[in-house]
C-alpha positions as CSV (number, residue, x, y, z in Angstrom):
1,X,16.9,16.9,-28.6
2,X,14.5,14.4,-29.9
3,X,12.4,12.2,-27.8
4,X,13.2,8.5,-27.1
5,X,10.5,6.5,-29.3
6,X,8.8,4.5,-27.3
7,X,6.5,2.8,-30.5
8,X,8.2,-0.4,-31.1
9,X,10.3,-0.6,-34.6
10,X,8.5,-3.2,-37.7
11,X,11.5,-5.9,-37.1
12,X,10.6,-5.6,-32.9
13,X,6.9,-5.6,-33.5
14,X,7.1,-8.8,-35.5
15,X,8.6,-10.4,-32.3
16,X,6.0,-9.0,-30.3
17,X,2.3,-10.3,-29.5
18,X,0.3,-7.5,-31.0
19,X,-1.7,-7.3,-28.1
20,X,1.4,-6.8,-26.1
21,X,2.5,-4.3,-27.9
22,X,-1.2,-2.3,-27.4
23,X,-1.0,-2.9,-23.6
24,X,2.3,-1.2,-23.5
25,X,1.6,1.6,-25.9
26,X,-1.7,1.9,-24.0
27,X,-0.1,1.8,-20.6
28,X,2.6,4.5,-21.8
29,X,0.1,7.2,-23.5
30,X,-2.5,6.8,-20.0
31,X,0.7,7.4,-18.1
32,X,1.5,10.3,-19.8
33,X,-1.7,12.2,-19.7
34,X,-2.5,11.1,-16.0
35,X,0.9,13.1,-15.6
36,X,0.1,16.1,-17.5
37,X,-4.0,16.2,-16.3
38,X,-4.9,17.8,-20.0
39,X,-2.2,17.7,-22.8
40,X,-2.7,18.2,-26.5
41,X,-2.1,15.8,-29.4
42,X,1.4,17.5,-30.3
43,X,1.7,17.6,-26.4
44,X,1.5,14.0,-25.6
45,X,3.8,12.8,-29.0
46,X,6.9,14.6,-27.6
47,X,5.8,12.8,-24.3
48,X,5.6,9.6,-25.4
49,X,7.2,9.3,-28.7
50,X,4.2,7.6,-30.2
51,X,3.1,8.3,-33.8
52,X,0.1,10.8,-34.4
53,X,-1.6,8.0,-36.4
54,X,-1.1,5.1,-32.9
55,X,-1.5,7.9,-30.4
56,X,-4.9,8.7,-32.1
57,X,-5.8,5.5,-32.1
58,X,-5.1,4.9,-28.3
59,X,-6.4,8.5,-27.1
60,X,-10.0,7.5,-29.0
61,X,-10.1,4.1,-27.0
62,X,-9.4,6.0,-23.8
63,X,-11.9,8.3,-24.8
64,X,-14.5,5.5,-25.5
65,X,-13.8,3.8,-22.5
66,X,-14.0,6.8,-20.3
67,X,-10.6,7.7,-19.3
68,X,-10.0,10.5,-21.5
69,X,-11.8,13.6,-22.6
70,X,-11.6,15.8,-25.9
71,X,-12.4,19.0,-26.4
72,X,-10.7,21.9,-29.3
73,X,-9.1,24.6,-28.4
74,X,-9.4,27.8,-30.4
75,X,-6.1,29.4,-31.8
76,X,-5.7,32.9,-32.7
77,X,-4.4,32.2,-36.2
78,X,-6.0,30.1,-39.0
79,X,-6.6,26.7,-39.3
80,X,-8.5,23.6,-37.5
81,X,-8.9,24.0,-33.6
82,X,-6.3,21.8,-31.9
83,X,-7.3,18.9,-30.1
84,X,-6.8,18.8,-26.4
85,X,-7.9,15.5,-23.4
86,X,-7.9,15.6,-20.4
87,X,-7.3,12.7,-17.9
88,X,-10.5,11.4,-16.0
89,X,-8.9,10.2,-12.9
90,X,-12.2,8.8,-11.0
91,X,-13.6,7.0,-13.8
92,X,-12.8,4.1,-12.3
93,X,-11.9,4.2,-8.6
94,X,-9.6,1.9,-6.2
95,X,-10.7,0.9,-2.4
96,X,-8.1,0.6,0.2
97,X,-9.6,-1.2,3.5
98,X,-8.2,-2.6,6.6
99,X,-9.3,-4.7,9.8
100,X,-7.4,-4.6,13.1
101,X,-8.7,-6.2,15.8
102,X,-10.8,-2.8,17.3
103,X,-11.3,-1.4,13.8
104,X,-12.7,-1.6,10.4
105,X,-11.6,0.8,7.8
106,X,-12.5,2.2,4.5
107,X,-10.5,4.7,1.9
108,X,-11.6,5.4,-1.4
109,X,-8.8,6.9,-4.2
110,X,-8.7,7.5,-7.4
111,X,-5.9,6.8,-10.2
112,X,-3.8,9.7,-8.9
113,X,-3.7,8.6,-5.6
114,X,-5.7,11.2,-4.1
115,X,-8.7,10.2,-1.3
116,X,-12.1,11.0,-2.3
117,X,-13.3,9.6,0.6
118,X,-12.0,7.8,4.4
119,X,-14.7,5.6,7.2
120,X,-13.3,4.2,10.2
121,X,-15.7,1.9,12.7
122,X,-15.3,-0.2,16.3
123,X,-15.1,-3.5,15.5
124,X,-15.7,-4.8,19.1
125,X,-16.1,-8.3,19.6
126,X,-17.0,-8.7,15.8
127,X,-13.5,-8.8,15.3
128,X,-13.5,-12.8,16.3
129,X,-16.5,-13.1,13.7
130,X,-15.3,-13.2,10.2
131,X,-18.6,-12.9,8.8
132,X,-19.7,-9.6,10.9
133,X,-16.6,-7.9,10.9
134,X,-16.9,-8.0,6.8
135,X,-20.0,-6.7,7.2
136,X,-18.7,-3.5,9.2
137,X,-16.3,-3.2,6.4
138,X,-18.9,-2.8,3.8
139,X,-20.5,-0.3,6.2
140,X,-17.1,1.8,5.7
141,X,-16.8,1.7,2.3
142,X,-20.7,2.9,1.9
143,X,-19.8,5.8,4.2
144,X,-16.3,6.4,2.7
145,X,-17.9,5.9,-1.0
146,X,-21.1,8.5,-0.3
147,X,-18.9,10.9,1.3
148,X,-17.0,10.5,-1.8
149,X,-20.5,11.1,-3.9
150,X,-19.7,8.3,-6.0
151,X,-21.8,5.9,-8.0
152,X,-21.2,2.3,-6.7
153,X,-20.4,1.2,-10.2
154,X,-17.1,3.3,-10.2
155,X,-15.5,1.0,-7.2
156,X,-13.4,-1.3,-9.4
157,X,-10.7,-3.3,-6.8
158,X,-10.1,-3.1,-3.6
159,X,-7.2,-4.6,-1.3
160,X,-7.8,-5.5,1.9
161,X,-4.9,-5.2,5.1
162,X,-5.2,-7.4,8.1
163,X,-3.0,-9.0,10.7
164,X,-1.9,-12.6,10.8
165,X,-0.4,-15.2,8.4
166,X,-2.3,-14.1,5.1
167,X,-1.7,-16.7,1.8
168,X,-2.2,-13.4,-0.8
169,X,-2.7,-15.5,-3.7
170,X,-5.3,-17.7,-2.8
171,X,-6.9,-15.2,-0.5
172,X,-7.3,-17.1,2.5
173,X,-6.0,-16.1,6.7
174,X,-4.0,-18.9,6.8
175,X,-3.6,-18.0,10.6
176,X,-4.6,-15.4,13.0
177,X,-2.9,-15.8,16.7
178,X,-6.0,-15.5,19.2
179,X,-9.0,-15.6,16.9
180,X,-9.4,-19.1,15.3
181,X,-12.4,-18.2,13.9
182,X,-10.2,-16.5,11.4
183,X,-8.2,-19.6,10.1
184,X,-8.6,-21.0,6.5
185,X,-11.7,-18.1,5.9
186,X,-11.4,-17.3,2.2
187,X,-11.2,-14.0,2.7
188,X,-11.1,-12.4,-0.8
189,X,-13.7,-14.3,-1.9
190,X,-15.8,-13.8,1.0
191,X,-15.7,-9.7,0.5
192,X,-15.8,-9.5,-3.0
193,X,-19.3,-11.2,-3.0
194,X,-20.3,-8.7,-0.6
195,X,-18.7,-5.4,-1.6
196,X,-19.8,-6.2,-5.4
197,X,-16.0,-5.8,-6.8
198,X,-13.0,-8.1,-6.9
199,X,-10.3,-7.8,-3.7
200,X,-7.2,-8.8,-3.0
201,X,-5.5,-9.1,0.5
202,X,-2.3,-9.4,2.3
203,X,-1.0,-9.0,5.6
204,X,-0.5,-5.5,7.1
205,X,3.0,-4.9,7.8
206,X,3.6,-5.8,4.2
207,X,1.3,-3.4,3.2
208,X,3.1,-0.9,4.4
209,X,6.2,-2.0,4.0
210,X,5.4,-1.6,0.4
211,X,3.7,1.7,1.0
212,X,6.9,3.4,2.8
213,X,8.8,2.3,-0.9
214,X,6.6,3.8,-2.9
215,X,6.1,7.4,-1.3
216,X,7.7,7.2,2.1
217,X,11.1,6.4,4.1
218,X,11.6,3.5,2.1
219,X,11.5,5.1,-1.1
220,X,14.9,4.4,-3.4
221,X,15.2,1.0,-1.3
222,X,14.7,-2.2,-2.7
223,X,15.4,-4.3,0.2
224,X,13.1,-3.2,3.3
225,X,12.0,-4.4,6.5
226,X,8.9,-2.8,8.5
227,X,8.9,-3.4,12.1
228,X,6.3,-3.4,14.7
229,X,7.0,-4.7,18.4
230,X,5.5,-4.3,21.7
231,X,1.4,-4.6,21.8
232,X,1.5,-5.8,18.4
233,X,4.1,-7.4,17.1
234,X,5.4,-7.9,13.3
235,X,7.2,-7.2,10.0
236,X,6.7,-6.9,6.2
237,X,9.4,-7.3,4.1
238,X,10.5,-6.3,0.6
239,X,13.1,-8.1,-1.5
240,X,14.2,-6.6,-5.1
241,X,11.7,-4.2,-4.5
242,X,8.7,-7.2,-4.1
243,X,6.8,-8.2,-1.6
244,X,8.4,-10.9,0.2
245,X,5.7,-13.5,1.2
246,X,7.2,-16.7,2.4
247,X,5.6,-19.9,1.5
248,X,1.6,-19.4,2.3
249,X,2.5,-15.9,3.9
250,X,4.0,-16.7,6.7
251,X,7.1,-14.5,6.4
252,X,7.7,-11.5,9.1
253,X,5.0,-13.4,11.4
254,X,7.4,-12.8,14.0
255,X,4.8,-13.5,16.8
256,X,4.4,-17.1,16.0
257,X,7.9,-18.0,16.5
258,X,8.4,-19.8,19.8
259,X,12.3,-19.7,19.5
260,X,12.0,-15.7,19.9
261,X,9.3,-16.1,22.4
262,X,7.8,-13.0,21.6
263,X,5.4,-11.5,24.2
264,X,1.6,-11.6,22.8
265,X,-0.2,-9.5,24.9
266,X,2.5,-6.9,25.7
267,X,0.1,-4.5,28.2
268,X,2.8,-2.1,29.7
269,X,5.3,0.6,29.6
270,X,6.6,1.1,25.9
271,X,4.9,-1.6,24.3
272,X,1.9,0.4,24.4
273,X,3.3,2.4,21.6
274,X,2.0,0.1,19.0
275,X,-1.7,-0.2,20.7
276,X,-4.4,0.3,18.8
277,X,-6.3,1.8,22.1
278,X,-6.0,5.7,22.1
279,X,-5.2,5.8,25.8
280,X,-2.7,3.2,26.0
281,X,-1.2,5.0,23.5
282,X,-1.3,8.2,25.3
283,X,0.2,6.4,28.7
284,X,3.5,5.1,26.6
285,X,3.7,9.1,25.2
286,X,3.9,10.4,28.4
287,X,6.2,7.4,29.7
288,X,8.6,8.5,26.5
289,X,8.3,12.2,27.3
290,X,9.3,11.6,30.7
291,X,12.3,9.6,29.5
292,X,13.5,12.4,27.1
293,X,13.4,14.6,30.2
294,X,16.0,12.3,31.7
295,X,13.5,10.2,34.4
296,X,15.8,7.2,35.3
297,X,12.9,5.0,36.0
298,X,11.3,5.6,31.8
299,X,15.1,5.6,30.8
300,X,15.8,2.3,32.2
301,X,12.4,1.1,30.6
302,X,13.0,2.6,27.2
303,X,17.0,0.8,27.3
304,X,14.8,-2.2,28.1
305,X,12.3,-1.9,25.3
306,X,14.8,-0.7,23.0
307,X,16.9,-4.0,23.6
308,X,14.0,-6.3,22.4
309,X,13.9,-4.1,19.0
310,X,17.4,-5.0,18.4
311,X,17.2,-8.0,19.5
312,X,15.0,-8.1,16.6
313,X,16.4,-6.5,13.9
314,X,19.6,-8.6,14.9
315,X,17.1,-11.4,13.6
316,X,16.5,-9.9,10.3
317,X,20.2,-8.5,9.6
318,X,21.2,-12.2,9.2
319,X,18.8,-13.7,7.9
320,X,16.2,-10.9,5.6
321,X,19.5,-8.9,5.6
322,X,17.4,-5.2,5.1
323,X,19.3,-1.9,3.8
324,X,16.8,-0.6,5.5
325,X,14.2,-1.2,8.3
326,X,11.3,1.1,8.9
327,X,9.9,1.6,12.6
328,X,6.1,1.7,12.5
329,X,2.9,0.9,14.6
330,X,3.2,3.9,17.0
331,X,7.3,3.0,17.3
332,X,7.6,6.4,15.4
333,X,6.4,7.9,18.1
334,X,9.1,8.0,20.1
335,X,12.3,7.3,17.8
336,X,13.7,9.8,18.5
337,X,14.3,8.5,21.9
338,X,14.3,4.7,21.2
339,X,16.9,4.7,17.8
340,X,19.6,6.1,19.2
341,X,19.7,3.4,22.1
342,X,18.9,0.4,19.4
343,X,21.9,1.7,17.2
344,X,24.1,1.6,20.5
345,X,22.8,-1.7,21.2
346,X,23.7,-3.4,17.5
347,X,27.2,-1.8,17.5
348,X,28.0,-3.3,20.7
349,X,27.5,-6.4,19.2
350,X,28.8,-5.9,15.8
351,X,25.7,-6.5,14.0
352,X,25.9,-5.0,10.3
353,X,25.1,-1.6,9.5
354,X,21.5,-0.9,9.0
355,X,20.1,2.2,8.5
356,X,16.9,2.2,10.7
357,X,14.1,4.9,10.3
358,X,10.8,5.3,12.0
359,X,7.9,5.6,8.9
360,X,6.7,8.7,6.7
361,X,3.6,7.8,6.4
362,X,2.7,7.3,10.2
363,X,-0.4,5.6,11.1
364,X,-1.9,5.4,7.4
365,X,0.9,3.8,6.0
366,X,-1.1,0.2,6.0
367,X,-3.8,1.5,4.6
368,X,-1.6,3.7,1.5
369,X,-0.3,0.3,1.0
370,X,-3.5,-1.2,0.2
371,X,-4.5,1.8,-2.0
372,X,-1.2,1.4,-3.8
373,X,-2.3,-2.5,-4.9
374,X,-6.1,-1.3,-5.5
375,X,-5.0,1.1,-8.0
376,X,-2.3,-1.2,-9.7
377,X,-5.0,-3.6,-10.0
378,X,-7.5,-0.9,-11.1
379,X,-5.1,0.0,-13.8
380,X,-3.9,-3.1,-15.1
381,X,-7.5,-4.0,-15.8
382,X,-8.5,-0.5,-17.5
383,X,-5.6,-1.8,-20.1
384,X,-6.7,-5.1,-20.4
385,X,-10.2,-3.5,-21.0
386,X,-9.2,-1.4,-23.3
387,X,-6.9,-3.5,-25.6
388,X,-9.6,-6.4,-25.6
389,X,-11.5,-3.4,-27.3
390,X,-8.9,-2.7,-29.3
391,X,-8.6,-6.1,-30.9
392,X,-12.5,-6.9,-30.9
């Protein structure tokens, strides 16, 4: 069995911007020998389908440009050595970060996904200070980065998560319920002049949303809602397999919504699940443990709590109309108790059929969301580098 060419035939290349046809040639070799970590010539032909004449071409630019190293391997039998490269997966690395409102956070990964490097610090009241909160953010990445023993220069994109109504185009918190100080900052802009690389942003619960489809519950699904409720409240969503933003990012900002008069400040029972405060966490753990051990009062609480999470995901079955929706925040926590009596709750009303899962990916799933967009961004520029080069 012959492999499927993936070099573009003369009558298709003559439709196709040669540049465009570099990028995807480019993209398809780098794919290949990310995949295999060190493959030969002959290897990475049957991989890719690629000439030996283009695939030399390519593996020299990847070579020039870092990505790639070549070294001969010595046969037993006569004749040249063969020719073997090996992937350099933290040439060039990608910078996941996050801000809640207790915490700033940093993690550093390189082209395979893997962490190099993780920093976590309080936030207190800096929180409500766009300006010093950013600057406890570049703390993290320093910490995350040396731990990491990495050259600054190597940090190429970063994405950063954070709550509220985020516009992810332009950049800019469009609106954060309870800290104003946060509304219209340019926030991109503002950390990319002091972290030294360019950032994007978006909101959290998209973040991970997009994080559970790539490697996590979500994975297979194109259309996707992740839910949060309680303490914090919120969704991302994915449509087709995209981010679903809503004009200026305001989609999934379920808090805002005065019709669903959300509570804000949930401070009791099992909306502490979704607290970012360790011991109000623990408090709604022992509440759920006590209702799996049949406690009528934590039962009657969790029936309670569990009848606002459909009342939700009512809300988004007709109007986001999810395969799937994803529990999340701490919700996971305790869904083993909590699903069961939100499925109850939806068939008694005849909602549709929606499968409902708590995450995979648990408590880093906002943050693998923003490392997912760092590294596509990471490697759609290491193309456009490389085929700039290529042409020049």
């Amino acid at each position: 069995m012959t492999a499927t060419r993936s070099e573009p035939d003369a009558a298709l290349a003559e439709g196709l911007d040669q540049g465009r046809v570099r990028r995807m040639n480019t993209a398809v070799v780098l794919r290949a020998l990310a995949a295999a970590g060190d493959a030969s010539l002959a290897d990475l032909g049957r991989a890719t389908g690629l000439s030996r004449r283009t695939l030399q071409a390519i593996l020299d630019e990847l070579r020039r440009a870092g990505w790639a190293l070549e070294s001969e391997t010595v046969s037993g039998g006569a004749g040249r050595p063969a020719k073997s490269y090996a992937y350099v997966a933290d040439h060039r690395v990608a910078v996941a970060l996050r801000l809640d409102t207790h915490t700033a956070y940093a993690m550093i990964v390189d082209l395979h996904g893997r962490v190099l490097g993780r920093a976590q610090t309080a936030l207190g009241e800096d929180y409500f200070a766009p300006e010093r909160a950013l600057r406890h953010l570049a703390a993290v990445t320093a910490i995350a980065r040396d731990q990491a023993g990495l050259d600054p220069r190597v940090l190429a994109a970063g994405t950063i998560a954070a709550g509220g109504v985020i516009d992810a185009r332009e950049g800019v918190v469009v609106r954060l319920i309870n800290a104003p100080a946060w509304t219209g900052f340019p926030l991109a802009e503002t950390a990319a002049a002091l972290l030294g690389f360019p950032i994007t942003t978006d909101n959290d619960a998209n973040l991970a949303a997009f994080a559970e489809s790539r490697a996590g519950a979500a994975e297979g699904h194109d259309d996707v809602a992740w839910l949060v409720h309680g303490n914090r409240t919120g969704a991302g969503f994915l449509l087709r397999g995209a981010i679903h933003h809503g004009h200026r990012g305001a989609a999934g900002e379920l808090v805002e919504s005065r019709v669903l008069d959300l509570k804000q400040s949930a401070a009791d029972g099992f909306s502490l699940l979704s607290s970012p405060i360790a011991t109000d966490r623990t408090a709604a753990l022992a509440l759920t443990d006590a209702a799996r051990a049949g406690d009528e009062d934590a039962l009657s609480l969790a029936r309670d709590f569990a009848a606002e999470l459909a009342d939700l995901i009512d809300v988004l079955a007709w109007t986001i109309a999810p395969e799937l929706v994803v529990l999340g925040g701490g919700l996971e926590d305790a869904s083993e108790l909590l699903v069961p009596l939100v499925r109850e709750r939806l068939h008694e009303r005849g909602d549709p059929a929606i499968r409902i899962l708590p995450t995979a990916l648990g408590a880093d799933a906002v943050l693998l969301g923003a490392a997912h967009v760092a590294r596509d961004a990471v490697s759609a520029s290491v193309l456009d580098t490389i085929v700039r080069g290529t042409a020049g």
